[in-house]
N, C-alpha and C positions, 0 to 999 in steps of 0.2 A: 488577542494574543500579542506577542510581542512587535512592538516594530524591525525587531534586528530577523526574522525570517526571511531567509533567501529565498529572492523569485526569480524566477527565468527558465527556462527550457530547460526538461528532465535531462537531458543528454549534455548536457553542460555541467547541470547538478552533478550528475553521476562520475565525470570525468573528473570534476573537483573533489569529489569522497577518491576516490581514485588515487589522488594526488600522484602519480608518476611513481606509483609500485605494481611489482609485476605482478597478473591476474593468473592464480594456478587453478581456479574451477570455477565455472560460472552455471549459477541456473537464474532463468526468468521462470514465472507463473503468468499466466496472461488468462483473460478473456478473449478477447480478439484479438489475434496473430495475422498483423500484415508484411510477410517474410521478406519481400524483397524492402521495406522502410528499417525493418531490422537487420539486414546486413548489410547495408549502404549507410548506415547514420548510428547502431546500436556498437554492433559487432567488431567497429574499429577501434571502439575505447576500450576495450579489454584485449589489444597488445599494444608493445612499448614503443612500435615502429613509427613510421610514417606513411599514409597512402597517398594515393594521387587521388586527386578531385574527378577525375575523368572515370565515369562508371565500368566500362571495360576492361582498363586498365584495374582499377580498385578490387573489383572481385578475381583478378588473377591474382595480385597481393594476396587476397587474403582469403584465396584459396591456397595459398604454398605458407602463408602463416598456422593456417589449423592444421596441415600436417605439424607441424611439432608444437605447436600453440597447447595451450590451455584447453580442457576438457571443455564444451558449451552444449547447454540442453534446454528446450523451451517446450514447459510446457503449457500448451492450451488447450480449451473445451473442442469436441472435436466440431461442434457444429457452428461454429465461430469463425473457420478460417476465411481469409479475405481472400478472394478466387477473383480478382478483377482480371482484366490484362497485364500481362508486363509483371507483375507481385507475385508471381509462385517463386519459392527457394531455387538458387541454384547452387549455394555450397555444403559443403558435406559436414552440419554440426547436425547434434540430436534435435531432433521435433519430435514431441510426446504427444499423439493428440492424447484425448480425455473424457471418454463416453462414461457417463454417472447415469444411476437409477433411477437417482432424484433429484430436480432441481439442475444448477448449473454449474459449472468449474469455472468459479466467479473471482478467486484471489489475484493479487496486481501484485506480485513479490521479488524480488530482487536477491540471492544470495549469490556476493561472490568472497573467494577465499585467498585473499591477498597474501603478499612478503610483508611484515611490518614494516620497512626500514623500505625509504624512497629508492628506486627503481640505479638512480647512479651510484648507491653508498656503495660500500665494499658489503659483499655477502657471505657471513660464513657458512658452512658447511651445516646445514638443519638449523635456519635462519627460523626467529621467530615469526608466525605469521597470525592474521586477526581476519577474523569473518565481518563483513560489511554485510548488512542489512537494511534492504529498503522495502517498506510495505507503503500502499498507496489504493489511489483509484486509476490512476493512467495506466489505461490498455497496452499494448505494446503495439500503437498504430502511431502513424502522421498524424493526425488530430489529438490521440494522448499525450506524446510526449512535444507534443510542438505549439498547438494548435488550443486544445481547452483550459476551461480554468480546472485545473488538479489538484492535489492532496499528496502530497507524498511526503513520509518520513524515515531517515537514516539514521542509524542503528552500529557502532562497533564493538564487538566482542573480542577482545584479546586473547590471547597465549597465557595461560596461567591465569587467566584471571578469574572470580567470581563474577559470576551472571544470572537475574532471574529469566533471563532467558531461553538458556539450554536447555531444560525441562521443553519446555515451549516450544521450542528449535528441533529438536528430537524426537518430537510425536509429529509435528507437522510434514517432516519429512518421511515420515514413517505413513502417514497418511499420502501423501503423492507416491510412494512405492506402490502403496494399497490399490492407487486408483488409479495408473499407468501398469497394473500387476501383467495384463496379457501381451504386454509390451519390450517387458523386461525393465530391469534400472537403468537407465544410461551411465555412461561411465564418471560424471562432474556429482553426479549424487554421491558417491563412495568417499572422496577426500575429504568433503563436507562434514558429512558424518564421522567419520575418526574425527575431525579435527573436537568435535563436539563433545564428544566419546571418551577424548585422551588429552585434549591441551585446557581445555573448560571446568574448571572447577564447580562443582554443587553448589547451589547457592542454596540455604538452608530458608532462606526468608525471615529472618529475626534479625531486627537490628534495631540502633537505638534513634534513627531516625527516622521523622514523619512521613517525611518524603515515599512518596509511592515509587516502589521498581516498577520499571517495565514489563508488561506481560503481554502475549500472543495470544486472539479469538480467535479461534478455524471450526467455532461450534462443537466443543466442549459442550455445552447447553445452553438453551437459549440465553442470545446476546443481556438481556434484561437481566436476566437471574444469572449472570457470570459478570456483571460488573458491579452487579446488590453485593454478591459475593466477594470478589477481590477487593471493590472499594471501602466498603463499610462506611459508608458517609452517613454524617447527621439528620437528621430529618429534618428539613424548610430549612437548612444551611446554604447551600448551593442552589445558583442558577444552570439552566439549563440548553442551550444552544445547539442547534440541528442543521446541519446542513446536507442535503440530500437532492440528487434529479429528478428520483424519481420515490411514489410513494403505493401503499396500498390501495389497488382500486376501488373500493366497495364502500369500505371504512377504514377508521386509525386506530385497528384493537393492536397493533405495534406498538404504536406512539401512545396506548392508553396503558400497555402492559411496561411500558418503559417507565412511564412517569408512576407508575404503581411501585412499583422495584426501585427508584431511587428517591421518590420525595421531593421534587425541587421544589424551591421558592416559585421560580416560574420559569415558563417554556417558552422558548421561540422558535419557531421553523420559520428557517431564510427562506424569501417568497420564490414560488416556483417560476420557469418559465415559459408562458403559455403560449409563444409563439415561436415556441421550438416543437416541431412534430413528434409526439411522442414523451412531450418531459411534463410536467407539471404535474396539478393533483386536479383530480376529479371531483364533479361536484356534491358527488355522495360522499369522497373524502372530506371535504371541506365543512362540510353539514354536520359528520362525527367530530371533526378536532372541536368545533365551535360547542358543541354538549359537552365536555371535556371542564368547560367551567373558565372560570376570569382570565386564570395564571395561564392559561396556553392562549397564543396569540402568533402574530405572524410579524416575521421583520424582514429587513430589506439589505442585500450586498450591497455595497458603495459600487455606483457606476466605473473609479477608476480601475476595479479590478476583471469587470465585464467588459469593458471596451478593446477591443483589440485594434493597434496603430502600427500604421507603417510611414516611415519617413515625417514620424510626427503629424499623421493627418488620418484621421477615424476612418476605418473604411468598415467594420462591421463589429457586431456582438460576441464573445468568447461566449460557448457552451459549458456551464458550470456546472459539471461532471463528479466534482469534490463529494468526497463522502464524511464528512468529520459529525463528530458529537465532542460538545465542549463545555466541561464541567466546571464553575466556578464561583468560589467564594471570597467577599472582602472585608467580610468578620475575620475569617481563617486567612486571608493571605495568600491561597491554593489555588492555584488551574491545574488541571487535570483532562485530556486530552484522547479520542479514541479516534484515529487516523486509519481508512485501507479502504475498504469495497463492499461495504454493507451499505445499500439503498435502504431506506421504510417501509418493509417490506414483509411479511411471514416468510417467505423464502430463505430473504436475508438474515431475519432473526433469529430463524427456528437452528436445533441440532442439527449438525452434516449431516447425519443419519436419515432425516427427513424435510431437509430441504439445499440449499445450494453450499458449495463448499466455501466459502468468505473468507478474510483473515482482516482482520484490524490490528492498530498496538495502539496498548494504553500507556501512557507518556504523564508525568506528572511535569510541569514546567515550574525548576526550581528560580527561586530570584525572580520570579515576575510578579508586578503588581496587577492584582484583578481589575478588569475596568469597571468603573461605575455604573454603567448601563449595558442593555442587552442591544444587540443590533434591531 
């Protein structure tokens, strides 16, 4: 992809989409909810104040900011929470846990619903305002948003504007009512929704450019046959690119129902890492990709973006947690891009309905030249 992607800690990222307007509704989606890393480091960027660095101090702040502060509600799976010492919540925003049927309450999502116009401007009276959207793989722990290597991509929806996303927008949330249902809505879900409802214009999906809109996976149907579906790519036009921690254990009828549904030229899954407890692929996976035929093969991350440094001196290996699929041709000119929290998995791929709840977005990256070779 490009060299112009910003990198550095989620929480910096998020402050900068932010830019210094005020935050009127905020939801997180998480896998693992470590509560006290989220109100000490998350929870401050979403007011326009200032807090104190001194932890005692900070949460009395910003316990008397959420009295008239911004609606906030996090939800995550409920067998996820992080129960160490000292990490249980102690301020009064929503926590949603998130008991499912099937599978896991796997989405990494971001929605907050900002003022357009930067936090100092003059404000009139029913100021325009725009939804921010971030979907990704960082959990909402110290190791996601600080610590691994991540995936995350941001998303703005204006006031009046046309979006292929509000279709998208508006079933996803309609799905986390569904699955929080014995819980009630909290109250940051509801501004969200109108906003979606009443300031977001339909977007019809016809237009006279190539370029792909943006669209939302939350398992509609399997991930394979919902992006055969929206993309309509060439056959052996496109390469293929995988980045995942983790894969199916047994076999890659995923990875063999993916490459069925889009055709590439050829495949590569960035190599696992086998001396990370619990990440890599197994050797009965390994033995399925390799039947699979020529075009799939395996590639390799550059070291500099595994290495994690302090003070300019290596002290150990970042956990490559990124979940991307990366579609690309240099016939056509096109990348094309599915960023969020689907591992290589049945789980991951299959329908919400029978297997975990996911979300990814697919991103066409316009103005980029495709690289000549696969990692």
């Amino acid at each position: 992809m490009s060299a112009e992607i910003p990198t550095g800690a989620l929480s910096a990222q998020l402050e900068e989409r932010i830019g210094g307007r005020a935050v009127k509704a905020a939801v997180f989606t998480t896998f693992s909810f470590e509560p006290l890393f989220f109100e000490e480091n998350v929870l401050p960027l979403l007011f326009e104040e200032s807090f104190s660095t001194v932890s005692r101090l900070l949460r009395c702040q910003l316990e008397e900011a959420l009295i008239t502060g911004p609606p906030v509600a996090v939800y995550y799976d409920a067998g996820a929470l992080v129960t160490t010492a000292g990490s249980s919540a102690a301020l009064d925003f929503r926590k949603v846990p998130v008991f499912r049927r099937t599978g896991c309450f796997h989405p990494k999502v971001i929605l907050l619903l900002l003022e357009r116009e930067p936090a100092e401007a003059k404000r009139a009276e029913g100021a325009a305002t725009a939804l921010l959207l971030g979907v990704g793989s960082a959990n909402l722990t110290r190791s996601g948003w600080w610590e691994n290597l991540e995936s995350f991509a941001f998303l703005e929806v204006g006031s009046e504007e046309k979006s292929s996303l509000r279709a998208d927008l508006r079933e996803f949330l309609r799905i986390l009512r569904n699955e929080a249902e014995r819980v009630g809505e909290p109250e940051a879900l509801a501004p969200i929704r109108r906003f979606l409802d009443r300031e977001v214009k339909r977007f019809e999906f016809r237009t006279r450019s190539k370029v792909f809109q943006p669209r939302l996976f939350f398992g509609q149907q399997a991930l394979p046959q919902f992006l055969a579906k929206k993309l309509l790519l060439s056959k052996d036009r496109f390469n293929l690119e995988i980045l995942s921690p983790y894969f199916e254990e047994s076999d890659a009828g995923p990875l063999s129902e993916l490459v069925d549904a889009l055709a590439p030229r050829e495949v590569r899954l960035l190599e696992p890492q086998p001396e990370v407890q619990g990440a890599g692929a197994s050797g009965a996976f390994i033995e399925s990709v390799a039947r699979l035929g020529a075009k799939v093969g395996w590639g390799r991350l550059p070291e500099t973006l595994l290495s994690r440094k302090k003070s300019g001196v290596e002290v150990t290996r970042r956990f490559a947690h990124a979940k991307v699929l990366r579609l690309w041709s240099q016939a056509e000119g096109r990348e094309i891009v599915a960023i969020g929290s689907a591992n290589l998995t049945r789980a991951a791929f299959g329908p919400t309905k029978a297997g975990n709840l996911e979300c990814m977005v697919l991103i066409e990256n316009e103005g980029q030249a495709a690289r000549r070779r696969l990692l």
